[in-house]
N, C-alpha and C positions, 0 to 999 in steps of 0.2 A: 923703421919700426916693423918688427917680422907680423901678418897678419894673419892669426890660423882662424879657426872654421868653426862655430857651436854648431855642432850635428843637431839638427830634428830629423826627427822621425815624422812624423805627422806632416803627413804629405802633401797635404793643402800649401805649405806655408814656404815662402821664399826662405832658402838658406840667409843666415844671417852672420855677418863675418863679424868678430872680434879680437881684439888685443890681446894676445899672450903673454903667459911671462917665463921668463929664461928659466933652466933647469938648476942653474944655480941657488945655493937658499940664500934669501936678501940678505946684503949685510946692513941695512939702512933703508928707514923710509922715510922719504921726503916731508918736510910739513907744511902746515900752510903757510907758515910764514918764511919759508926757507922758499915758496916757489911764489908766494904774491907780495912778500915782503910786508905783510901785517897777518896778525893770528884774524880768524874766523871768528867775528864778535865784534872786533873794537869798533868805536866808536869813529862815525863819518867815513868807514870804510866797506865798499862791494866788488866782490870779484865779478867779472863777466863770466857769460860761458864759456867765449875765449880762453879765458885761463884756466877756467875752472877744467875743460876739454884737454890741455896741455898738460894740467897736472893728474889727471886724471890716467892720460896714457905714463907720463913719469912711474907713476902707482904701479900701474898693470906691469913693466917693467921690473920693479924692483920687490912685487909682493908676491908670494906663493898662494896667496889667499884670494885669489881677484881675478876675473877675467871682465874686460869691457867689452859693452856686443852693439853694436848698432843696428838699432829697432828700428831705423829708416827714417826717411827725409822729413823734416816737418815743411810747413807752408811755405817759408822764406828760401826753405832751398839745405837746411843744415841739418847736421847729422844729430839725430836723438840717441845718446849713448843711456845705457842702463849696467852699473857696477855689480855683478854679483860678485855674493863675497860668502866666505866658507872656508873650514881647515883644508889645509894642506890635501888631506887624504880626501875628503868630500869633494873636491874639485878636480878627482883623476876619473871621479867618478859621476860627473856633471849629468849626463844623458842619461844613468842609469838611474838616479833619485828621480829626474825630470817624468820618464814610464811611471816610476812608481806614483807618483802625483798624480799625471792622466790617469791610470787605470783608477785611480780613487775616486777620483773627481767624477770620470765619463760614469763612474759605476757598473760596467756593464761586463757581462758573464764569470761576476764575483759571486763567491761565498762567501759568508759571513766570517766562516775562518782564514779563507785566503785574502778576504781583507784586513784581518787581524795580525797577520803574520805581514802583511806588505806595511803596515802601521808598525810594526814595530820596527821594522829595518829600514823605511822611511824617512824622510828629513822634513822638519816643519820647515814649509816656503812662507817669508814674508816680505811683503811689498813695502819699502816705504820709499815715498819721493818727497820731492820739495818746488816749489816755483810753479805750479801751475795754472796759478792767479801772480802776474810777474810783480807788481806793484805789491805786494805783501812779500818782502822779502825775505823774511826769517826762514821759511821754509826752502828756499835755492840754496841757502850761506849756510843752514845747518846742515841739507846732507851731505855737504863738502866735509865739514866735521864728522859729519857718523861716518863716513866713506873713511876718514884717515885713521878714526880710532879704530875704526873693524879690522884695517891692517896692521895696526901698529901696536896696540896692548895686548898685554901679555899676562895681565891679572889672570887667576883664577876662573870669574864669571865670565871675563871675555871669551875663553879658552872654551867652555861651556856652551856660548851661543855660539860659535863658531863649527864646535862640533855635533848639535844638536839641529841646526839652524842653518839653514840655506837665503841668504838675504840679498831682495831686487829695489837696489839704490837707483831710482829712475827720475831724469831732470826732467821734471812735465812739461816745459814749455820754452824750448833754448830759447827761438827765437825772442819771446819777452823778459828772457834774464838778460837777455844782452843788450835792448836796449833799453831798460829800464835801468840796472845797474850803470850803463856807459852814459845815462842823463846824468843820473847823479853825482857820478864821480867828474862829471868835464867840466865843474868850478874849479880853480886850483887850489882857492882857498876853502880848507875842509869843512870852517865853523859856519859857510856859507852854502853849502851842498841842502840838496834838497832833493824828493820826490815829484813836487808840485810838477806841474803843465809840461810832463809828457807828450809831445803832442799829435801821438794816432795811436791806434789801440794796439795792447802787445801779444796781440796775434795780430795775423794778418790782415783776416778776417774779420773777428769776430770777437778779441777782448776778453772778458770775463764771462763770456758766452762759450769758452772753453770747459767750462766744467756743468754745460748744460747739452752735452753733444752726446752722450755716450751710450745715449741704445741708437742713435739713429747710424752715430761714428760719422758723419760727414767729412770733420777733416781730419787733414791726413795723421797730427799728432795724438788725435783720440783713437784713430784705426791703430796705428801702431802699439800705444796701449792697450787697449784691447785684445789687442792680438797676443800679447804678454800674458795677460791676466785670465781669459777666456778658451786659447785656443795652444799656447805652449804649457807655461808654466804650473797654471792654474793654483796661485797661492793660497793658502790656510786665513791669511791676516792680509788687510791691505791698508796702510795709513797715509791719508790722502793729509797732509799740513796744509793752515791755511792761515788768514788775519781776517779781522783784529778781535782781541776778547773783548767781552762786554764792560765796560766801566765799573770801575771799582774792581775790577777783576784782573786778574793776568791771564787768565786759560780757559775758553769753553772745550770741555773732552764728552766724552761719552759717561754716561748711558745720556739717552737723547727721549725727546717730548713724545708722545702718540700722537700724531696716530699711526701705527703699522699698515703696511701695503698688507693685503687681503691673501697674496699670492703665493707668499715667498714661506721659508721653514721656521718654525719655532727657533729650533736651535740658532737661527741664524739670531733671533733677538735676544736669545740668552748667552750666545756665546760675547754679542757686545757690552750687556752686562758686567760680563765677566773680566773681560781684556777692560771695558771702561775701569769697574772699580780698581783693578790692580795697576794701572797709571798713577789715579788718584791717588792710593796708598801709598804707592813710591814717592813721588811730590811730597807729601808727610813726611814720609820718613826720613827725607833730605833736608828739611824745614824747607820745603818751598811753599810758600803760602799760595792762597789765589786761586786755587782751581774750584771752576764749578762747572753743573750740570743740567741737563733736564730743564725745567725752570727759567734756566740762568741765560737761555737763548733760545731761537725759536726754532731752531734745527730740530727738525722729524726724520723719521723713517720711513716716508708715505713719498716721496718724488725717485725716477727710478732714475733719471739722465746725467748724473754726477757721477764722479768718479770713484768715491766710497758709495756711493746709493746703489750703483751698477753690479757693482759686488756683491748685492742681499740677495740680485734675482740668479746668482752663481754661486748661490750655497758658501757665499765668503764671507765673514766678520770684516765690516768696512765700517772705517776707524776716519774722524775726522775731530782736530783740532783748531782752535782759531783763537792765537795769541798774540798779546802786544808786542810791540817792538820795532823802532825804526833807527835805523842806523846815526841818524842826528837824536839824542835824548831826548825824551821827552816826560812830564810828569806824570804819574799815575796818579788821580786823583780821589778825592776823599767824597765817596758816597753812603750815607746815613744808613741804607739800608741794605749796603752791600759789608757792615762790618758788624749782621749778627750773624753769627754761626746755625746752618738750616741743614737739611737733607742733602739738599745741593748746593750748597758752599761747606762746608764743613771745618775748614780754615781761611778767614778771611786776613787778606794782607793791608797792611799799612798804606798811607800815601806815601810819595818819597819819588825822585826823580829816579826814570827808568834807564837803563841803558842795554845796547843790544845786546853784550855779551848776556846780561843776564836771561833774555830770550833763548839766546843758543843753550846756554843750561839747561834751562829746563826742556826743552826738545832732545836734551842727547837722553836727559831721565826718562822723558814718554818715549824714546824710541828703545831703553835697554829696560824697560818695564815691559813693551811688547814683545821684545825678543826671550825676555828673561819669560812669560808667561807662554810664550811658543816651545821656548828649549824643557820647561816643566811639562805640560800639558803635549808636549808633542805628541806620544800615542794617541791620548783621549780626541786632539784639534784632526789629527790624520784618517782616523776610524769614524769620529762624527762625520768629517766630509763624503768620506764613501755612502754613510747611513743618509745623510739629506739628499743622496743626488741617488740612492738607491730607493725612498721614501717617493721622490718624486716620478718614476719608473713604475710604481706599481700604483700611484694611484693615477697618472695616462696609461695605465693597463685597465684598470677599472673603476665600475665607477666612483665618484666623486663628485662630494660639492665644494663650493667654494662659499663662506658665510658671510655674505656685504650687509652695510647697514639697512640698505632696502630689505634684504632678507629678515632681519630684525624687526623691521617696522611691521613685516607682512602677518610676523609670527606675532607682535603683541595686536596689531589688528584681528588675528580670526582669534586668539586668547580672548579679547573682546566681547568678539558675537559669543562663544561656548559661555558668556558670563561672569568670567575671570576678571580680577582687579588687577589693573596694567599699570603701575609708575614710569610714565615714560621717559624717566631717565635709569628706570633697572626697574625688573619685574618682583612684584612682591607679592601676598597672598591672594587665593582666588578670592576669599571673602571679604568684600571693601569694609567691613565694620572690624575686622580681625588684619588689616593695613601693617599694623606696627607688628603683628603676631609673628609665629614660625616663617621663616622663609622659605624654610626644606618643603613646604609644601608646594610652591611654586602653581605653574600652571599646569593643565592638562598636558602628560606624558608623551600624548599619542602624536601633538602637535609638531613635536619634533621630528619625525617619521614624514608627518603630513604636509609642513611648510616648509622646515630647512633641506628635507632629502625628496621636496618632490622631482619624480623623474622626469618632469617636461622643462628642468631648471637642471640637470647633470652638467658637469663642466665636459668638454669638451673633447673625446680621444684621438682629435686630429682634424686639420683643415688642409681644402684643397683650392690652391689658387688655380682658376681654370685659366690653359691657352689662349681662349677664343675671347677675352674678355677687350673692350674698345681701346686698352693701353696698357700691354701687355712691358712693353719697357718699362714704365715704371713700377707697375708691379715686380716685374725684375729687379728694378735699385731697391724696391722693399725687401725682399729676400735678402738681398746681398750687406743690408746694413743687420738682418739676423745672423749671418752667415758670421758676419763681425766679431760678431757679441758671441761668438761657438753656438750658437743653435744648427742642430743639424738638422738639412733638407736633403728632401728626397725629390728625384721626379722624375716622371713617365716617361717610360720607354715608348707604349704605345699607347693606343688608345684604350680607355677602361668604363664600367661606369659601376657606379655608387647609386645606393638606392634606387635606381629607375634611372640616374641621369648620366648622361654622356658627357665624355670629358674628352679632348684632342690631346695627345701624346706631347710633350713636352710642359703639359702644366706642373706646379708644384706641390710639394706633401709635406706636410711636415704637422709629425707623429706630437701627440703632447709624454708620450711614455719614452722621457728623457730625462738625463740628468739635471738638463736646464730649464726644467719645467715653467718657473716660477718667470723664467724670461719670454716662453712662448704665450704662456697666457697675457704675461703684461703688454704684450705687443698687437694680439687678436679681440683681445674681450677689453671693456670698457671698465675703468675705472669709477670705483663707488665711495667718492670720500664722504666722511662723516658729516654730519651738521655740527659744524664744532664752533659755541658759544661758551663764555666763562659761567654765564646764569643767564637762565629765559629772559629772553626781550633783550642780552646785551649784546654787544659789538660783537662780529666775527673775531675767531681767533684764527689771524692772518697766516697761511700756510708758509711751509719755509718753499717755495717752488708751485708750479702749476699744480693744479691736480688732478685735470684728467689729460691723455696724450694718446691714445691708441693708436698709434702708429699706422697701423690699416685703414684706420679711418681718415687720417689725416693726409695719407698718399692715394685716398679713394680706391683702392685695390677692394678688389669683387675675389669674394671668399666662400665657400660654403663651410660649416661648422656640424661636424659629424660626432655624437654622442655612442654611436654605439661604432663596434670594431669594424673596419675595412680593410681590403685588401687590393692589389693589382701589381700592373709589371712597374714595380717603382725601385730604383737604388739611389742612393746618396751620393751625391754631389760631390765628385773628387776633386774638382779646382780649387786653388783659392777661391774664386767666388763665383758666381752663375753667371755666365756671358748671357746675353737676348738671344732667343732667337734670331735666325736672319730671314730678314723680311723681303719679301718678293715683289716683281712687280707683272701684275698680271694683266689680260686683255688682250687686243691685238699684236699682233706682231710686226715685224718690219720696223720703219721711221712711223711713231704715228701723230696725230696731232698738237699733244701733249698728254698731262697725266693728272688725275684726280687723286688727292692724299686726304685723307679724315685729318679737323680738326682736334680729333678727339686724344690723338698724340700726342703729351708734352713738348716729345723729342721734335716734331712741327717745326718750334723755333729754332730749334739749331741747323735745320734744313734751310729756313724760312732765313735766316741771316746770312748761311752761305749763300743763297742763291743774291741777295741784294747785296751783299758786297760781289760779288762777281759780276753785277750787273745785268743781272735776268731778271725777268718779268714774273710777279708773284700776285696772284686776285685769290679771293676770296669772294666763296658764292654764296650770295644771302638768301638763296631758297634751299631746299632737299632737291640732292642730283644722287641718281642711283649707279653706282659701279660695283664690275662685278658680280652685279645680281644681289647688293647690298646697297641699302638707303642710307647716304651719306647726310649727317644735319646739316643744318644752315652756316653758315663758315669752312664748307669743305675747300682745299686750296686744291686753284686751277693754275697748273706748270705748264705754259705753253710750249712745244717741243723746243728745242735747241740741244746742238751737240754739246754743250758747257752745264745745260740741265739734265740732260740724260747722264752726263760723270757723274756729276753730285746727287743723285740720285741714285743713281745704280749703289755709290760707297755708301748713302743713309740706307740703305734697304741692306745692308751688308753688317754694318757696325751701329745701328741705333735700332737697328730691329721692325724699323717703318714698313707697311705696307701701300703699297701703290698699285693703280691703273692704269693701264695707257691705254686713250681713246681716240677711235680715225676720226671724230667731228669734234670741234671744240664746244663749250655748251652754251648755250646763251641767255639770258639774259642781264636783272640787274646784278653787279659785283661789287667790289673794291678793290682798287688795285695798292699793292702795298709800296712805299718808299723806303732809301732806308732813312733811318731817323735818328736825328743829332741827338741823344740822352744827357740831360742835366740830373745828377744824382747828387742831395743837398748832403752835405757834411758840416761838422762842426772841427774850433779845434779842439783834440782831444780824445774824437774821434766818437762816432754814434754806430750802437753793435745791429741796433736794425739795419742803419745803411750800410753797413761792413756785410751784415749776413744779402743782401742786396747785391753788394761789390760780387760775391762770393757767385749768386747763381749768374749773375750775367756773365758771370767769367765760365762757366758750367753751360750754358746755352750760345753762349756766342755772342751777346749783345756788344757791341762798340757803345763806350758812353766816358762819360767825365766828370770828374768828380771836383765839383763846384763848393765856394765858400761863401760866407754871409757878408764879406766887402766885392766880391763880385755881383752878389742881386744887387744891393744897392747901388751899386755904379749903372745899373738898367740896361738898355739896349740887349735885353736878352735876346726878343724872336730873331739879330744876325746870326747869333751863335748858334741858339736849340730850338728842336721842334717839339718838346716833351720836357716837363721837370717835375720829378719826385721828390717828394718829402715823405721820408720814413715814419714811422712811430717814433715820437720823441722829442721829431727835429722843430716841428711847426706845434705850440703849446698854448692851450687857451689864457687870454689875458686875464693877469690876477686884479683886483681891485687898486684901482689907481690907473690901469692904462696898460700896466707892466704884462707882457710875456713874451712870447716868442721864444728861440731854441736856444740851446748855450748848455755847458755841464760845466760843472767846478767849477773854483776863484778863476776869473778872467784875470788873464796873463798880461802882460804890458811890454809892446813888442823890445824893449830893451834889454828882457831879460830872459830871450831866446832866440837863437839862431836867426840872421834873416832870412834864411832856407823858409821856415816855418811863417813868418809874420804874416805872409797872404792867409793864412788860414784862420787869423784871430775876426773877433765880432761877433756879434748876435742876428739872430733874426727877427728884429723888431714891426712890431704894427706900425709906427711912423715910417720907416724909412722902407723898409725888406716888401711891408704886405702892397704897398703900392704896385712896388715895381713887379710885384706878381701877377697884380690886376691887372694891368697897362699889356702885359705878358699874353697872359690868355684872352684878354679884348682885340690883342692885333694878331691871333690867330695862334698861339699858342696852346697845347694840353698840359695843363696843371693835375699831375696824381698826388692825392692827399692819405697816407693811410693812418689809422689809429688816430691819436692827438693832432695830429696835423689836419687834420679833418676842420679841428675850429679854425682854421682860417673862412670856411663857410659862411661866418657869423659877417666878417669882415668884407666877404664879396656879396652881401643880404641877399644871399640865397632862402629862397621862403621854407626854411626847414628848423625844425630845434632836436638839440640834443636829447634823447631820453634813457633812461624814466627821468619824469617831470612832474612836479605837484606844487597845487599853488597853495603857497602858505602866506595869510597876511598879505594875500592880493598880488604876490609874487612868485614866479615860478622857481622852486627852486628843486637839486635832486632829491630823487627818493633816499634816505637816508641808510644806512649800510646792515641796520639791524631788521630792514624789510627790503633789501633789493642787495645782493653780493654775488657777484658771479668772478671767481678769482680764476684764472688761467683752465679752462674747461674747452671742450669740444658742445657747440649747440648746433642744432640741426633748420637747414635755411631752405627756402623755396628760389630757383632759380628761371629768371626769363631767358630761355638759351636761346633764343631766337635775336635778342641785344648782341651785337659786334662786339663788345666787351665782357661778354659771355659764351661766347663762339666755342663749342667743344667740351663748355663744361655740361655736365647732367641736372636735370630737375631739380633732384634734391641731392644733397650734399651737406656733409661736417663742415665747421669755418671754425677758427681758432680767435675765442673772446675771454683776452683777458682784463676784466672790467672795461669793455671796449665803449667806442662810443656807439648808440644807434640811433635813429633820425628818426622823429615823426614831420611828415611832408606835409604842409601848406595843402587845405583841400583844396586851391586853384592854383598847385603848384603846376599842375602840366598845363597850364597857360604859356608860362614862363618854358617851359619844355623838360624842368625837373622831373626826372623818372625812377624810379625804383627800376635796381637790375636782379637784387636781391633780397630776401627780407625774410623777416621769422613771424610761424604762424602755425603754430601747432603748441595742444593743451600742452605737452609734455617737451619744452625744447632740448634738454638734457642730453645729449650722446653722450660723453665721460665726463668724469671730474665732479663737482657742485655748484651746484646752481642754491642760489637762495633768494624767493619772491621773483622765477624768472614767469611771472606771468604779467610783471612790469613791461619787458619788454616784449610782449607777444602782437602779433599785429605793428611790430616796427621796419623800416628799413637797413638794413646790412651794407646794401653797395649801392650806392645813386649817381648818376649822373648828371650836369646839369651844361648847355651852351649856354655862356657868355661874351657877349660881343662877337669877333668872328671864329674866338675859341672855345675852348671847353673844360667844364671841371670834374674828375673824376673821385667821387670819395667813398674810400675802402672802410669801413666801421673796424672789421675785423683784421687782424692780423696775419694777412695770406699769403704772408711771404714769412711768417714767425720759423727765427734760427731753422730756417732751410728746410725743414718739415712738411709744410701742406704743400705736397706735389698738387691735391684737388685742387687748389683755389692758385695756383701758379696761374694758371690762362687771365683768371680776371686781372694781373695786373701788364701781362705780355700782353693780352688782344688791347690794351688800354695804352702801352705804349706804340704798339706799329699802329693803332688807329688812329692816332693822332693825326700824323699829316698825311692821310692815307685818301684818294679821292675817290669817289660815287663814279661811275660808267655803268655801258649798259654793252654787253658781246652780246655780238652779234655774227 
């Protein structure tokens, strides 16, 4: 197969090679059923990627309309191809529409009329993909159909989107099309095929935690994306497919619930509107019954890390679906109140057994209703894009506010004191006896001036991550997952300063007066969700995703936030993405003692693991040692010289950006000196994405570890094997009434009805059997780390602590209930003992990631027993992003505690500090927790 070249211009970006096709015009295109021997639909039938890959290049062959480009490797190792597809003539002239895109999108040194003119000679881009939740399969097997009909009809309208319409057919997720589709199909008999027990996640990593990656882009198939949507392509529309619609239903589409992110463009919410109702209409107008909206599921527009969500804060119309359909048929069934016709059901469907083809049906209608509304609106979708990302430019040019519900509250509060009548759920007359009266009269005018646009509240025209900050590399992987997402950085040539303050040359900048605005703020500033209740006093209305994430905060990156305009020696960043500085290693010279390194490094541990597998000597010093002429905290690592540490040392000061001393005395007193340590990492079968995202950073740091099942705890004799065992969020679950919990997901499998490859992996983590042999574990000297849920194992080792918030009701304590205590996926602010070994390197105070987490009140003679608080919350206001509701429940609680038992010890995380790869700040508490484990007390001397 001959392989030519997709030219970018954009020079950041590795060239990327694609499948051509012959000069010849096709006399034939292949179909599905001519290359997988059944059509796309029928029943008990999945293509893999494999095939799908195969016929994919057949296409690129025989089509004038197609080129296939590969977007790069995903996690397993295999190539993510993406189909564009376009007439004949639109495809000679690939690179030339791709400019005009960028120039709309980037917005920058356009006029109004030379955007208008680039809009009309333009080509609407649309994104659609399929498979990037593998186990929902409709979305992989339909755009194998959109892909063949876009080459192969010849109707009218096709002819129309074709020439109108530049479209990116992209498989979100090979790796789990292949083997999710290749479980199913390896029954032979087909009325016997199934989805069921899968048995590990279809990422590599991370599972259905794939469409939760996409402002931070950790792996590799969401950077590749990104990279599409963000920093070449930059489409108009992007339709991210997904499962399963809500019952009684066949289709959740767009327009979607409130609440909107604070940050991003109007047009962005009207243009989903727009594209939503015109699917819906199509459906109608097909008779396909079934579709609803709004309502009809809990899907907002308020979470930024999904793959349609990512797209609002890049001025995209991102389009998400979630329909029924599984390749074995199944019934749709008959719900009372899903067959009256409402705003958001508007045609409701019959019961009646489903079958897949019918699924692909209606996906090829949502996907030529968005084409068909791209090839209409193409000027209006091409010149809006330029206007949102030219919109956003001029208000990071000046100033600007941004309106959060805190700003709302401030504003009916000082409405208040002036006298005014406030309804707080909307503002109505100033005169409370004239309530029901005019509305137009509203509140005092001025307040608007005075509360929403005070100037000590301006959003932001730019931030500067300084050099000199204690972890400068990871500040770096913060920039470089912006750099992802097309935010453009700037940085120092030399040194500058701002305001009065001094900055060391190579820090970073990055301007908010950009096209990507809506992405910079969501990544710097904190998130303000609503208090969203159905009616006062009731239930939360559970969000669709976290809802706060600030990314700077949660990789503890040290920022300044600059309101008014600056200037210095700054240019932008030509690489693909920002390498670290290279860190030095300073002091004397010659052979010298060894070398002092700050804990304060993430990148530590990947030093810190080559040196123990290599078999060098690693302490850490539990007082303050000054190097440098710089006061190092308590856990600074002492490298004692050798020729084997001064290699690996000299390559981390090279490529992790580390900085180092070498000193002619060694230091002395008390240490620890570190071993290396056998890792048990608990799993399920089926697979668990906290301990997948786990799998993910040891592999990123260097840890050596193994990945352990629920018939090996029980079989016991763990302390031969490991010196550490982890239980993610998830895996270790408090017991329900009756005795019953411990860890497990889905129908439990029965080892005859999969692979014996797989069977070690089947079982639960039971209180009878599993919680013993944990006990027996850390009593003869093992480290049991518990995080999130797993944490109640505590109850079961009667550690003197309880769960909270707590309230006794009827002489029993039970939780605070959800309509006075709800904190869903938010960032709260903690006090930290850095002085604690399993706190070595992290700072005072600090963000932790509490998604309805658990948090401890300790036993007042718990430090009898030697229970300690390492972390805990205690401040009026714990809120960093997100919502908090009743968080003065948990104020004055512990976050991370420790406890020794027998001759080992238990470590429990409340919060989530390892959540999907994100909180670089709270990495240390669970790395200094694992090398502490078998790690022993001395005293240098």
């Amino acid at each position: 197969m001959k392989l030519r070249i997709l030219s970018l211009s954009l020079c950041l970006l590795a060239v990327l090679p694609s499948f051509g096709q012959t000069k010849e015009s096709p006399r034939k295109i292949t179909t599905p059923k001519e290359a997988f021997g059944f059509n796309v639909g029928d029943d008990y039938m999945l293509a893999t990627y494999t095939q799908e890959t195969e016929y994919l290049q057949k296409l690129a062959k025989e089509s004038d309309r197609m080129k296939l480009v590969d977007i790069g490797l995903t996690a397993e190792g295999r190539h993510q191809y993406m189909a564009i597809i376009s007439s004949p003539e639109n495809m000679k002239n690939l690179e030339h529409y791709r400019e005009i895109n960028q120039k709309l999108a980037l917005a920058k040194g356009l006029t109004d009329d030379q955007a208008k003119t680039l809009a009309e000679e333009g080509k609407a881009i649309v994104w659609i993909d399929g498979g990037l939740h593998a186990s929902e399969t409709v979305g992989a097997q339909q755009l194998v159909e959109t892909i063949y009909e876009l080459n192969a009809k010849t109707d009218p309208e096709t002819v129309r989107f074709l020439h109108d319409d530049i479209v990116l057919c992209t498989f979100a997720n090979p790796d789990g099309m292949e083997l999710v589709s290749s479980w199913y199909m390896r029954n032979p008999d087909p009325t016997k095929r199934s989805l069921d027990g899968v048995p590990r996640l279809w990422q590599k990593y991370i599972g259905h935690d794939d469409n939760r990656d996409f402002f931070a882009s950790n792996q590799p198939e969401t950077t590749n994306v990104n990279r599409i949507l963000s920093r070449v392509w930059y489409p108009q529309i992007v339709y991210n497919h997904h499962q399963a619609g809500p019952a009684g239903t066949v289709i959740f589409m767009p327009p979607f619930r409130d609440p909107n992110s604070n940050f991003y463009d109007p047009l962005v919410v009207l243009g989903i509107e727009a594209v939503g109702t015109a699917m819906h209409q199509r459906l109608v107008e097909e008779n396909k019954p079934g579709s609803t909206s709004r309502s009809g599921a809990p899907y907002s527009t308020w979470f930024n890390g999904s793959l349609r969500t990512v797209s609002y804060f890049h001025n995209q119309i991102g389009l998400l679906t979630e329909i029924i359909g599984n390749p074995t048929p199944e019934p749709l069934p008959l719900l009372a109140t899903q067959q009256l016709p409402r705003n958001d059901l508007v045609d409701p469907i019959k019961p009646q057994l489903w079958h897949y083809a019918s699924s692909i049906a209606y996906e090829q209608t949502n996907n030529r209703a968005v084409l068909d509304y791209a090839s209409r609106e193409r000027t209006h979708l091409l010149y809006n894009f330029y206007l949102m990302g030219k919109d956003s430019i001029q208000n990071g040019s000046a100033d600007h506010w941004t309106i959060t519900p805190k700003r709302i509250e401030a504003l009916e509060a000082e409405a208040e004191k002036s006298g005014a009548h406030v309804n707080r759920a909307g503002v109505l007359s100033p005169d409370a006896s004239n309530a029901a009266g005019p509305r137009t009269q509203g509140i005092p005018a001025d307040l608007y001036e005075k509360v929403l646009h005070d100037p000590k509240l301006k959003d932001a025209r730019g931030y500067i991550v300084p050099a000199d900050q204690p972890d400068f590399p990871t500040a770096t992987k913060f920039i470089n997952s912006l750099m992802k997402t097309g935010v453009e950085v700037q940085q120092a040539s030399a040194d500058f300063e701002v305001s009065g303050k001094h900055y060391p040359a190579g820090s970073y900048v990055v301007l908010a007066a950009q096209a990507f605005r809506p992405q910079v703020l969501d990544m710097f500033e904190p998130q303000d969700h609503p208090n969203d209740f159905p009616y006062p006093g009731g239930p939360p209305n559970r969000p669709y995703d976290t809802t706060g994430w600030t990314l700077a905060y949660q990789m503890g990156v040290k920022f300044d936030r600059y309101t008014e305009p600056f200037t210095g020696p700054f240019a932008p960043i030509k690489t693909d993405l920002a390498v670290p500085l290279p860190g030095t290693i300073a002091g004397v010279s010659g052979t010298p003692a060894g070398y002092l390194v700050s804990h304060e490094y993430n990148d530590t541990y990947t030093l810190t693991n080559r040196l123990l597998k290599a078999g060098q000597p690693v302490f850490w010093l539990k007082d303050t040692v000054t190097a440098s002429g710089k006061q190092l905290p308590p856990g600074a690592l002492w490298l004692p010289y050798s020729a084997t540490t001064a290699q690996l040392l000299q390559a981390a000061t090279k490529t992790l950006g580390i900085n180092a001393t070498a000193v002619s005395a060694a230091p002395t007193g008390a240490a620890i000196q570190l071993h290396p340590t056998r890792i048990a990492l608990l799993d399920v079968y089926g697979g668990s994405m906290p301990s997948g995202w786990i799998r993910w950073l040891f592999d990123q740091f260097e840890f050596p570890f193994t990945v352990v099942y629920p018939q090996e705890l029980d079989a016991g004799n763990l302390n031969a094997k490991y010196d550490v065992i982890l239980a993610a969020d998830g895996i270790i679950r408090a017991p329900r009434p009756g005795g019953r919990g411990g860890g497990g997901f889905g129908r439990e499998m029965k080892p005859e009805e999969i692979p014996a490859e797989f069977r070690p992996w089947l079982g639960s983590i039971t209180p009878a059997k599993t919680y013993p042999q944990l006990q027996s574990f850390v009593s003869n000297g093992g480290t049991l780390l518990a995080i999130g849920t797993s944490t109640s194992i505590a109850s079961f080792l009667k550690l003197p602590l309880v769960n909270a918030p707590m309230e006794m009701v009827k002489g029993e304590l039970q939780p605070v209930p959800p309509d006075r205590f709800y904190i869903p996926g938010s960032l709260l602010k903690a006090h930290v003992d850095d002085t604690d070994p399993i706190a070595y390197g992290v700072p005072p105070n600090i963000t932790v990631d509490f998604d309805s987490s658990p948090a401890f009140t300790l036993d007042p003679q718990a430090s009898l027993s030697g229970l300690h608080a390492i972390a805990w919350y205690d401040d009026d206001n714990l809120l960093a992003s997100g919502w908090a509701w009743g968080q003065k429940y948990i104020n004055h609680t512990t976050a991370v505690a420790a406890a020794p038992l027998g001759k080992g010890q238990v470590v429990l995380y409340g919060p989530e500090v390892t959540f999907r790869g994100q909180p670089h700040a709270t990495f240390k508490f669970l790395f200094n927790g694992i090398l502490y484990g078998p790690s022993t007390s001395t005293v240098l001397k």
